[in-house]
PDB file of N, CA, C and O in Angstrom:
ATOM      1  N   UNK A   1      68.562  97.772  57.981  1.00  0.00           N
ATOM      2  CA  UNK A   1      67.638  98.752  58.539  1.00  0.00           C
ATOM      3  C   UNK A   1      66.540  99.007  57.512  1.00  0.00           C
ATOM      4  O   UNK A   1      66.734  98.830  56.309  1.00  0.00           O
ATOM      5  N   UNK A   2      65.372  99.430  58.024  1.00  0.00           N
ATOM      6  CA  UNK A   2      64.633  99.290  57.087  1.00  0.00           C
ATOM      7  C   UNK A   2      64.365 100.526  56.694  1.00  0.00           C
ATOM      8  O   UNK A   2      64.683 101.381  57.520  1.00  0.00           O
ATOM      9  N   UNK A   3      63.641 101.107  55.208  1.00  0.00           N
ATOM     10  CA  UNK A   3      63.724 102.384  54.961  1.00  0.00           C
ATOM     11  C   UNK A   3      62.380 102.783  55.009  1.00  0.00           C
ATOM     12  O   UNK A   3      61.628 101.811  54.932  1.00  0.00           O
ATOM     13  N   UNK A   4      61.846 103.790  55.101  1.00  0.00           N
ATOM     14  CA  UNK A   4      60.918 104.440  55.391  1.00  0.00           C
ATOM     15  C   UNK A   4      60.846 105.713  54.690  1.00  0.00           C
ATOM     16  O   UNK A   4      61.855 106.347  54.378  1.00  0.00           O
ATOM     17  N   UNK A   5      59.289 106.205  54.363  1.00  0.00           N
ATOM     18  CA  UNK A   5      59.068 107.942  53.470  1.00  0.00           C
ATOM     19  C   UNK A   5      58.295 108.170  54.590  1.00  0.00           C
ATOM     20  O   UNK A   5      57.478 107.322  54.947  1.00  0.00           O
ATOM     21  N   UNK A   6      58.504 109.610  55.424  1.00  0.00           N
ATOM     22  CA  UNK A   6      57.690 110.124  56.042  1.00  0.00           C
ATOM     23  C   UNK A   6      57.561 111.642  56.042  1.00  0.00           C
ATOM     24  O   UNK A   6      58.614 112.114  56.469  1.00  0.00           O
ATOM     25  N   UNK A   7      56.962 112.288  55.829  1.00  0.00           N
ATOM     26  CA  UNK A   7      56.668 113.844  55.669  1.00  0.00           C
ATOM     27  C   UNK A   7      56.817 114.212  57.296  1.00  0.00           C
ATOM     28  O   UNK A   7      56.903 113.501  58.298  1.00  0.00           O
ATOM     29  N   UNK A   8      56.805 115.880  57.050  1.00  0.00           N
ATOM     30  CA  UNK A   8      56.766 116.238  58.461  1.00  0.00           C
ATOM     31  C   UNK A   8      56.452 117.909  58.047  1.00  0.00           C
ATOM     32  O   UNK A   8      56.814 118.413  56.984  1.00  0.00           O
ATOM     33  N   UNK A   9      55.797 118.538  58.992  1.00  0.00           N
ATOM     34  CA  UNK A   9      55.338 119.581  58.979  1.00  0.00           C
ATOM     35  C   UNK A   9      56.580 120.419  59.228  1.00  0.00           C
ATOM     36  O   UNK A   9      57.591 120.127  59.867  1.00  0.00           O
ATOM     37  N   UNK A  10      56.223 121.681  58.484  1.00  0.00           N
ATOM     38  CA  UNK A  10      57.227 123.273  58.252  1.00  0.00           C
ATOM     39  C   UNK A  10      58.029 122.821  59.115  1.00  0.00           C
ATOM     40  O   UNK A  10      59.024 122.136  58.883  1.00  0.00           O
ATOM     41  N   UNK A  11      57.520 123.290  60.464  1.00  0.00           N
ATOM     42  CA  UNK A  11      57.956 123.565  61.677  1.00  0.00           C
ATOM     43  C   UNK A  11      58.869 122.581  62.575  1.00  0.00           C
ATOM     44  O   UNK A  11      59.865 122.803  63.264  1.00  0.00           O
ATOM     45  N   UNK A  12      58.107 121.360  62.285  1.00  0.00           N
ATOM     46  CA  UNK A  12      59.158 120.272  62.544  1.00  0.00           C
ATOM     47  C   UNK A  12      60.223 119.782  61.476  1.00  0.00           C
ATOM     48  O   UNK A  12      61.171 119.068  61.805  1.00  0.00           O
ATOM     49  N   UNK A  13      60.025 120.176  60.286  1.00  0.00           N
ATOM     50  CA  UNK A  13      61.109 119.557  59.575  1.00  0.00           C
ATOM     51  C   UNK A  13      62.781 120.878  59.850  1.00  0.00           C
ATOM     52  O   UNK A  13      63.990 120.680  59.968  1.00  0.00           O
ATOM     53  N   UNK A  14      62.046 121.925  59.842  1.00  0.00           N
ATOM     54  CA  UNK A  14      62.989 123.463  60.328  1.00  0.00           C
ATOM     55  C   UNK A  14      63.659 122.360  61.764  1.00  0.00           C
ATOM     56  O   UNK A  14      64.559 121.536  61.608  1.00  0.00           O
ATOM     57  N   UNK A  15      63.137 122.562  62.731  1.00  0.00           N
ATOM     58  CA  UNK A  15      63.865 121.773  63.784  1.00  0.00           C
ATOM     59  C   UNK A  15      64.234 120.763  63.387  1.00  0.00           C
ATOM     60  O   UNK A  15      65.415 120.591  63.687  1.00  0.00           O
ATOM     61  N   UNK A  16      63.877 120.089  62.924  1.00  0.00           N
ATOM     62  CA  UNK A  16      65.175 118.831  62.380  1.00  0.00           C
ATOM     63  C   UNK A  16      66.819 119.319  61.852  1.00  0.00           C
ATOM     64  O   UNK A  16      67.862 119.168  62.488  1.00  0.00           O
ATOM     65  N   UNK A  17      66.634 119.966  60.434  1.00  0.00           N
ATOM     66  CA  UNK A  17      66.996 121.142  60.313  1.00  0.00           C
ATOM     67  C   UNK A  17      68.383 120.948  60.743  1.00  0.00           C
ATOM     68  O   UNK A  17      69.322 120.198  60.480  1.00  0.00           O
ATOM     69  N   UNK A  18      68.018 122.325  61.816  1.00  0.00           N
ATOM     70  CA  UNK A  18      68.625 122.783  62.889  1.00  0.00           C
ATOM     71  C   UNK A  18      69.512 121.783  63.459  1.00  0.00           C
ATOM     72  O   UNK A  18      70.698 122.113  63.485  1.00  0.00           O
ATOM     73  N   UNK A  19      69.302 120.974  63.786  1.00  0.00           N
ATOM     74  CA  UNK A  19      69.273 120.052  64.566  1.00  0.00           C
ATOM     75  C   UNK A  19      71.129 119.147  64.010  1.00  0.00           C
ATOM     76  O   UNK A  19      72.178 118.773  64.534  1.00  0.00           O
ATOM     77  N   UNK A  20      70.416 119.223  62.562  1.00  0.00           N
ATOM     78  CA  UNK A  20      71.523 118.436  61.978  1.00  0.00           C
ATOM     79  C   UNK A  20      72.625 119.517  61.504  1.00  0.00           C
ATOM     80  O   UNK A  20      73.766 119.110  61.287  1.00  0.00           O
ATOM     81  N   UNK A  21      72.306 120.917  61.335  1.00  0.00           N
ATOM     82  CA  UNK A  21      73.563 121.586  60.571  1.00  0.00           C
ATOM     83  C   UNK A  21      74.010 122.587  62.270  1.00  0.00           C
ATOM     84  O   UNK A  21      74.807 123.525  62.239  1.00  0.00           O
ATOM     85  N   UNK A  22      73.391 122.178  63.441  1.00  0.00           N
ATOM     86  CA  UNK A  22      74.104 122.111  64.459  1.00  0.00           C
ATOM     87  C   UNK A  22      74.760 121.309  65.032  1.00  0.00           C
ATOM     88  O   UNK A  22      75.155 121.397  66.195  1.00  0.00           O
ATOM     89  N   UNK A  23      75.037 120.010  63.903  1.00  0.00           N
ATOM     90  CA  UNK A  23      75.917 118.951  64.183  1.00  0.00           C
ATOM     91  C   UNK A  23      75.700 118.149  65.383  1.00  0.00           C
ATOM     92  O   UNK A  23      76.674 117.640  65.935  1.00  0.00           O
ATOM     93  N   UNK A  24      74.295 117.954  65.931  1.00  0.00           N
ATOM     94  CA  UNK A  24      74.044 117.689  67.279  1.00  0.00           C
ATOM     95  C   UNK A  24      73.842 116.374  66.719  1.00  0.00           C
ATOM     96  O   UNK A  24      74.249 115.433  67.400  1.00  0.00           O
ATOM     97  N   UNK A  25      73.087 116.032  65.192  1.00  0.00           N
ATOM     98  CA  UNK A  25      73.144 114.639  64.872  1.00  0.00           C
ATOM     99  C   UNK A  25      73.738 114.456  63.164  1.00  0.00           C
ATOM    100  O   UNK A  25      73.463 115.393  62.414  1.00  0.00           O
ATOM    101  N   UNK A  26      74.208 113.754  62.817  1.00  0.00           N
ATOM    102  CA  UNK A  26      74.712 113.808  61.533  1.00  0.00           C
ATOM    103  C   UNK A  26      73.377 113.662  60.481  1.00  0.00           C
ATOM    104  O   UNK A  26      73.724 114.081  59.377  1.00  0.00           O
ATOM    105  N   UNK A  27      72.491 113.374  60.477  1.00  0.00           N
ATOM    106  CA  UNK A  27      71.206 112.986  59.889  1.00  0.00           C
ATOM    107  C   UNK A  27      70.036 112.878  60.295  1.00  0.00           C
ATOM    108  O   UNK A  27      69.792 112.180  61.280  1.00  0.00           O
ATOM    109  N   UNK A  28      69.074 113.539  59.629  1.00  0.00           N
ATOM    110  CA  UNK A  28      67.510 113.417  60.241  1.00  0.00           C
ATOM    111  C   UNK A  28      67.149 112.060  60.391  1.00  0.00           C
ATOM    112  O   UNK A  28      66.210 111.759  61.128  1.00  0.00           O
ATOM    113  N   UNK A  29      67.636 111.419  59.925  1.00  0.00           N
ATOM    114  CA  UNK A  29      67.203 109.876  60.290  1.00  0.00           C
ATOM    115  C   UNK A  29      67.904 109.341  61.674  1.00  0.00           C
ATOM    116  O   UNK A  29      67.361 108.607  62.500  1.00  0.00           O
ATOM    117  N   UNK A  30      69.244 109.878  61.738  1.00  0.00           N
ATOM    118  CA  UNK A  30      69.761 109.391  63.173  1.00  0.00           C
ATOM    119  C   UNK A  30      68.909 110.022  64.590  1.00  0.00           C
ATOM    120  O   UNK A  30      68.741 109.442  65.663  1.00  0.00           O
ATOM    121  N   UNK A  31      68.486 111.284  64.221  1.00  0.00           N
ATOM    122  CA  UNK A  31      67.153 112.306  65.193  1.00  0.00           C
ATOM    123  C   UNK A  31      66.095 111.369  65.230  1.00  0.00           C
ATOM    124  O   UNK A  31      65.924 110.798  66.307  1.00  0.00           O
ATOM    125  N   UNK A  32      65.576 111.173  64.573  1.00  0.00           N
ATOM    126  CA  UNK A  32      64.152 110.293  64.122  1.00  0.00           C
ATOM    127  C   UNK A  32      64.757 109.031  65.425  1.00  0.00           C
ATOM    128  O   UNK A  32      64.539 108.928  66.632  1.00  0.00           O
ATOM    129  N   UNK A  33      65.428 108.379  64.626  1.00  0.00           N
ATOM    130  CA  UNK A  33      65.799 107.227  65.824  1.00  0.00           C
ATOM    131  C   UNK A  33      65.945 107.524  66.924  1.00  0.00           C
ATOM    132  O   UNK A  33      65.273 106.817  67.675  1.00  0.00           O
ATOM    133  N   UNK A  34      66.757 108.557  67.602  1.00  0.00           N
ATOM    134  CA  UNK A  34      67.021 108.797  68.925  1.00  0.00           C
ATOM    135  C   UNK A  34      65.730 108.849  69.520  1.00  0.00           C
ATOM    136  O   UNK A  34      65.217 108.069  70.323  1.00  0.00           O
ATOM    137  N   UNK A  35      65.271 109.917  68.990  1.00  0.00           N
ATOM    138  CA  UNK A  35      63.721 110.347  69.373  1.00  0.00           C
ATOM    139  C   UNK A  35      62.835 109.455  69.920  1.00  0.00           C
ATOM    140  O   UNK A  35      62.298 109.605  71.018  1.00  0.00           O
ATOM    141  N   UNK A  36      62.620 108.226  68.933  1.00  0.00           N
ATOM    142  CA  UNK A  36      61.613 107.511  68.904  1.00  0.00           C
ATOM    143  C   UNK A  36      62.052 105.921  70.352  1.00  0.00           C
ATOM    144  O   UNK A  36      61.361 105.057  70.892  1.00  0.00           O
ATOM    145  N   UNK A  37      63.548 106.319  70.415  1.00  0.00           N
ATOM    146  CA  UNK A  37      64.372 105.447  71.694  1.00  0.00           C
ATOM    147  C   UNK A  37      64.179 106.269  72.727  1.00  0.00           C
ATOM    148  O   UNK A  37      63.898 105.767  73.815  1.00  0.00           O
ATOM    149  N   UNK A  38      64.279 107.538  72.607  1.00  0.00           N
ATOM    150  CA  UNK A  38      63.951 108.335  73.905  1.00  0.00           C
ATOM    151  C   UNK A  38      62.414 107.961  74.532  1.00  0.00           C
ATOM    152  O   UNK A  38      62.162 107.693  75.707  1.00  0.00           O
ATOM    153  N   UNK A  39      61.526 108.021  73.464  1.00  0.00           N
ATOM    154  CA  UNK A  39      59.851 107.520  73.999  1.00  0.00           C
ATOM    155  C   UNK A  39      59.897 106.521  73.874  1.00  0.00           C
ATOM    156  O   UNK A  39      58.763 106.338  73.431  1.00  0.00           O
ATOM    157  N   UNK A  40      60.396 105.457  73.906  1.00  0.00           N
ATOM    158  CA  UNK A  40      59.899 103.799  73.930  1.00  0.00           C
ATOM    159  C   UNK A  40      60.650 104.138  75.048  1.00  0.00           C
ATOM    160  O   UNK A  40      59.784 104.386  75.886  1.00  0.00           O
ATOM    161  N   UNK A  41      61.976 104.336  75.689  1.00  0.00           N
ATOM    162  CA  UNK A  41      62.387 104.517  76.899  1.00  0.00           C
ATOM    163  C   UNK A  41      61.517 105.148  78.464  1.00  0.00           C
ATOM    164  O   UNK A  41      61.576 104.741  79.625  1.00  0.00           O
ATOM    165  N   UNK A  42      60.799 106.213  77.872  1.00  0.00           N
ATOM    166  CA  UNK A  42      60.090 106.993  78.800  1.00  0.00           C
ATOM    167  C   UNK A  42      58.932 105.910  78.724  1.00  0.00           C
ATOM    168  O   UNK A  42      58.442 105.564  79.799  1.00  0.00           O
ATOM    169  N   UNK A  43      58.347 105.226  77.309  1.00  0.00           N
ATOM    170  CA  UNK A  43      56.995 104.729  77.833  1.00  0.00           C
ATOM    171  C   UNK A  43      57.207 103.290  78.685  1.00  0.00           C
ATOM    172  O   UNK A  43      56.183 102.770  79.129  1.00  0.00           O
ATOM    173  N   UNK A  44      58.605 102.575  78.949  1.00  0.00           N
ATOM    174  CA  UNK A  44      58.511 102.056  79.902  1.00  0.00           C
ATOM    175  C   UNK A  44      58.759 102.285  81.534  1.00  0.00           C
ATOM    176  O   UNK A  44      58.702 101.434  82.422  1.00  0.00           O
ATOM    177  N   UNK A  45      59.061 103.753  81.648  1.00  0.00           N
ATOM    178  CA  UNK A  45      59.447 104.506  82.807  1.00  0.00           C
ATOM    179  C   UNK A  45      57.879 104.056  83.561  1.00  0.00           C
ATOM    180  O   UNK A  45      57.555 103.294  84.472  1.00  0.00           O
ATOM    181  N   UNK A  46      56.900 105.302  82.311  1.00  0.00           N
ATOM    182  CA  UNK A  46      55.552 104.973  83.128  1.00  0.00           C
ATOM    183  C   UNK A  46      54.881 104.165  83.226  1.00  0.00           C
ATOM    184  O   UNK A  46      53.853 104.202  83.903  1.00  0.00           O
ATOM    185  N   UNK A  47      55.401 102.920  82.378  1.00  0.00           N
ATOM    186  CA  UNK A  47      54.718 101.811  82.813  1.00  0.00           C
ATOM    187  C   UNK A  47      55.254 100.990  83.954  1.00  0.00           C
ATOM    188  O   UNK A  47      54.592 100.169  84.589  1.00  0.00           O
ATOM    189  N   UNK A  48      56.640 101.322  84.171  1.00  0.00           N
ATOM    190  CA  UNK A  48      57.011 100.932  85.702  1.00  0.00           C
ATOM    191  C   UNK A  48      56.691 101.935  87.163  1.00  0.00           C
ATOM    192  O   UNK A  48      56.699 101.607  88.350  1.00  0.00           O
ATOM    193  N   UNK A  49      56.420 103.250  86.514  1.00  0.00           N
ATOM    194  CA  UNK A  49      55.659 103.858  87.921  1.00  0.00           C
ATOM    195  C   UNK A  49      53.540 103.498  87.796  1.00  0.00           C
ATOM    196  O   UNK A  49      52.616 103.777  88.560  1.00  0.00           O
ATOM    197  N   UNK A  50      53.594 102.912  86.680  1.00  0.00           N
ATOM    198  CA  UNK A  50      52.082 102.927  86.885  1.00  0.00           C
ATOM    199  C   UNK A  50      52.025 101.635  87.398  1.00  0.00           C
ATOM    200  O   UNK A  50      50.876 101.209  87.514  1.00  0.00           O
ATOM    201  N   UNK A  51      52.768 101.011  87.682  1.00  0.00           N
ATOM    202  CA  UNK A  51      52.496  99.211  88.293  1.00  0.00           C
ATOM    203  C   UNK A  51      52.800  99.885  89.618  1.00  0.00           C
ATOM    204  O   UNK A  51      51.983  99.700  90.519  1.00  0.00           O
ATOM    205  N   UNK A  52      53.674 100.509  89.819  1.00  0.00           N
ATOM    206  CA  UNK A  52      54.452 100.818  91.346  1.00  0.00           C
ATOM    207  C   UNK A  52      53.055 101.654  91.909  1.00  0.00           C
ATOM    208  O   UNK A  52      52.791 101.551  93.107  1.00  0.00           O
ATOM    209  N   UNK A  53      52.371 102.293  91.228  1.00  0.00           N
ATOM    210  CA  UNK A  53      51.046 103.081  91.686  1.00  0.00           C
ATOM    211  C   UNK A  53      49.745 102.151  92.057  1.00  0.00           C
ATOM    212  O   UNK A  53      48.910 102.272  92.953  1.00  0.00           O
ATOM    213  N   UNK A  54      49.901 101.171  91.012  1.00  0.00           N
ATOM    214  CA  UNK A  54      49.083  99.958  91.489  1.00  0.00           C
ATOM    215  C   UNK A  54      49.041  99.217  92.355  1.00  0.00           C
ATOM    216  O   UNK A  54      48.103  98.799  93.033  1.00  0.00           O
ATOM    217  N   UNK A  55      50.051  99.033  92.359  1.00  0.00           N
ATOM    218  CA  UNK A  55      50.276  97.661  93.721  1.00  0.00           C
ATOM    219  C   UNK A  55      50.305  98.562  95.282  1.00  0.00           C
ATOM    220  O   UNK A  55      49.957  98.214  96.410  1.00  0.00           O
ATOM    221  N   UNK A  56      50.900  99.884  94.742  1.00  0.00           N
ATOM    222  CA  UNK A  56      50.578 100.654  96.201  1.00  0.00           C
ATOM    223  C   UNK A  56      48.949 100.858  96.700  1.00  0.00           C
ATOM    224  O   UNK A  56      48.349 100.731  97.768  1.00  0.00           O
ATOM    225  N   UNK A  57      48.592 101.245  95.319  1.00  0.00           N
ATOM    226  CA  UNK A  57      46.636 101.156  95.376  1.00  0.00           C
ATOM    227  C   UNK A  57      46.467  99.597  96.689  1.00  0.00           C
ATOM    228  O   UNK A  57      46.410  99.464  97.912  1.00  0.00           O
ATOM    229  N   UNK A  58      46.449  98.786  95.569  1.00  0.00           N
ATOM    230  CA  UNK A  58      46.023  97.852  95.781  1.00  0.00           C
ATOM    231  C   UNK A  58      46.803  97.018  97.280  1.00  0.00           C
ATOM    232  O   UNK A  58      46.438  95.939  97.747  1.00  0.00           O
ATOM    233  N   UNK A  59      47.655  97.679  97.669  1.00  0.00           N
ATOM    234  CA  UNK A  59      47.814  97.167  98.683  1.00  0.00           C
ATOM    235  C   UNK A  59      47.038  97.207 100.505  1.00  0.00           C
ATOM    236  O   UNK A  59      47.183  96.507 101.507  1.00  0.00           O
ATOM    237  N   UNK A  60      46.078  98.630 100.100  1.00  0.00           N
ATOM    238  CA  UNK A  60      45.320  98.718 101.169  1.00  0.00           C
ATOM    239  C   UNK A  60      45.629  99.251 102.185  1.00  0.00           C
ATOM    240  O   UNK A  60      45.087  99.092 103.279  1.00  0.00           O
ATOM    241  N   UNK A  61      46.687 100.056 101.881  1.00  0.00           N
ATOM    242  CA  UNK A  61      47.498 101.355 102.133  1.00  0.00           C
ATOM    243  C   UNK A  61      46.463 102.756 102.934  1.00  0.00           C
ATOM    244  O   UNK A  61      46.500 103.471 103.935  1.00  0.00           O
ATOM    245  N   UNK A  62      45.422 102.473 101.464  1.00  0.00           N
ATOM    246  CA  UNK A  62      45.002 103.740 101.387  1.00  0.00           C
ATOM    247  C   UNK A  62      43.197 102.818 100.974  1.00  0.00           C
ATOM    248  O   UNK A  62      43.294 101.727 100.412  1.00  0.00           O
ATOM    249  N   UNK A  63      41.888 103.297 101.262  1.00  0.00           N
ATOM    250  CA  UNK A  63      41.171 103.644  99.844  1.00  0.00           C
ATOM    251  C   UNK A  63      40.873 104.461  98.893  1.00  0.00           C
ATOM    252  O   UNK A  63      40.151 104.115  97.957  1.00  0.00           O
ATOM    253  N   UNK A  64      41.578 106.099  99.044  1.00  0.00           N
ATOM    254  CA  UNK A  64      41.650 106.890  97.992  1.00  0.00           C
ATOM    255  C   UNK A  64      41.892 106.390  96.619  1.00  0.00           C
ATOM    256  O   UNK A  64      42.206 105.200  96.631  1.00  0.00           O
ATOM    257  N   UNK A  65      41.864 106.716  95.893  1.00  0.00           N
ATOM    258  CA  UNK A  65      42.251 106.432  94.367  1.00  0.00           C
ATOM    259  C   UNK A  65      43.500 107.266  94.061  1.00  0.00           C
ATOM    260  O   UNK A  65      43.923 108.035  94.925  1.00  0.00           O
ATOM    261  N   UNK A  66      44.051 107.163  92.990  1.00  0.00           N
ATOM    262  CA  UNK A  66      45.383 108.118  92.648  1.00  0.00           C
ATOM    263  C   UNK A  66      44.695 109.516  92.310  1.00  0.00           C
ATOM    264  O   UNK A  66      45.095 110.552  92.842  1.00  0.00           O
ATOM    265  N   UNK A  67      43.594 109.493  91.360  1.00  0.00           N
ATOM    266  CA  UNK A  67      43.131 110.880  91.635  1.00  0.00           C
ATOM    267  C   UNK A  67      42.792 111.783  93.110  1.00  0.00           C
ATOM    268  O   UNK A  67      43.150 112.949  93.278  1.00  0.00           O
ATOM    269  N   UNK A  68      42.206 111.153  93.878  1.00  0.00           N
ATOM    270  CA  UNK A  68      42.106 111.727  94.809  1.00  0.00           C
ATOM    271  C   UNK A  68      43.697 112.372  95.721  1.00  0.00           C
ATOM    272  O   UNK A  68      44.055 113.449  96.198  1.00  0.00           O
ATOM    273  N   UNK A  69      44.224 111.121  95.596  1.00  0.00           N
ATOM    274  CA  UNK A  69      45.396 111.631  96.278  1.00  0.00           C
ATOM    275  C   UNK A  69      46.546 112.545  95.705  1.00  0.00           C
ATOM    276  O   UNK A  69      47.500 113.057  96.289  1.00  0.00           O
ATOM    277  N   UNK A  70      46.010 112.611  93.860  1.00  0.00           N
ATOM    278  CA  UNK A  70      46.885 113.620  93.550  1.00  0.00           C
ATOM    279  C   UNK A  70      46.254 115.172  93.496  1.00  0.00           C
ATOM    280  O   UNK A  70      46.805 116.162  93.015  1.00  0.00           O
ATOM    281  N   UNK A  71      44.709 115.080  94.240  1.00  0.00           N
ATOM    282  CA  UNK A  71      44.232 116.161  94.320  1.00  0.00           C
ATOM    283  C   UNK A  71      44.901 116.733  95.723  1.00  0.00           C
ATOM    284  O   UNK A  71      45.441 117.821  95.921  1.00  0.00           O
ATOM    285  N   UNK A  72      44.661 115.524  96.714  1.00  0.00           N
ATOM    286  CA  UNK A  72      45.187 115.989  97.895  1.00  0.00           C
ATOM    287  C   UNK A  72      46.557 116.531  98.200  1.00  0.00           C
ATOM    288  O   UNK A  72      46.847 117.333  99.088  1.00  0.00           O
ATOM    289  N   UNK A  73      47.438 115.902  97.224  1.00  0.00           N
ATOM    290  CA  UNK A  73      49.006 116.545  97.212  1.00  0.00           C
ATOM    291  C   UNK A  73      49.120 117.626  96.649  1.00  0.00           C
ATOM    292  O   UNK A  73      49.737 118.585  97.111  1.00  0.00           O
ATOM    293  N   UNK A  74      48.355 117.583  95.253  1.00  0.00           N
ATOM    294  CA  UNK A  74      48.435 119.578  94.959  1.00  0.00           C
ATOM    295  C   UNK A  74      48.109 120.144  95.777  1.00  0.00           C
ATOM    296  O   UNK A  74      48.772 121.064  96.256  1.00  0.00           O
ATOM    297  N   UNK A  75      46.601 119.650  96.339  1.00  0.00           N
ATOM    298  CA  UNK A  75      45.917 121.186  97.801  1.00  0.00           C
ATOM    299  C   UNK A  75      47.292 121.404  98.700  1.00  0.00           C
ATOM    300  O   UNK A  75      47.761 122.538  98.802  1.00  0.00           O
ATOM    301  N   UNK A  76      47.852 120.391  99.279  1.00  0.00           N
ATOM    302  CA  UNK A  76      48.939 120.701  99.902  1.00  0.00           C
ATOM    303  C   UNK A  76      50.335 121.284  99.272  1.00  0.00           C
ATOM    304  O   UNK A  76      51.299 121.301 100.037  1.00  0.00           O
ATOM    305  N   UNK A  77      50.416 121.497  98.676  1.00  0.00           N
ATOM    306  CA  UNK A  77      52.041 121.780  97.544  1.00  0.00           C
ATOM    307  C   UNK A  77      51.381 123.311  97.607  1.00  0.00           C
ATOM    308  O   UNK A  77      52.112 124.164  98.110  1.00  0.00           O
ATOM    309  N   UNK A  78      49.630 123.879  96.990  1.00  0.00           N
ATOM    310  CA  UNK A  78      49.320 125.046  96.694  1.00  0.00           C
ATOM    311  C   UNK A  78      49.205 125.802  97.988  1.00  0.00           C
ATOM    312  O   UNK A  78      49.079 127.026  98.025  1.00  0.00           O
ATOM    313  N   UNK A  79      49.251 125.039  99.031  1.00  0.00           N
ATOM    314  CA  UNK A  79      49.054 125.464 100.356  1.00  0.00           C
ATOM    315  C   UNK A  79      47.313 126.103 100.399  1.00  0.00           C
ATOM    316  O   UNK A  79      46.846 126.551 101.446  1.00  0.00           O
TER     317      UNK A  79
END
């Protein structure tokens, strides 16, 4: 594994912290990792709903754009 120096601000290093003498992870480095697997995880979520948004675009479904239609679903959700 490779090693790394990285600083972190008050506030986030306190939540780290926390984090570890709440035994939720044995080490700020095992947090760091999870963390950084949790967002490489999520950033392929949205890159599989942003293809699924595309190909719906592009299928001719609609000619709105996704903005438009996510204007049109709030007006309706806000009633």
């Amino acid at each position: 594994m490779a090693g790394q120096s990285i600083s972190f601000t008050r506030p986030n290093d306190e939540w780290l912290k926390t984090q570890v003498d709440n035994q939720e992870y044995s080490s700020k480095s095992e947090l760091v990792n999870d963390l950084i697997r949790q967002a490489r995880n999520q950033e392929i979520e949205i890159n599989w709903i942003r293809a699924k948004l595309e190909k719906s675009e592009n299928s001719g479904f609609t000619n709105d754009t996704k903005f438009e239609i996510l204007k049109q679903s709030k007006a309706t959700l806000n009633g």
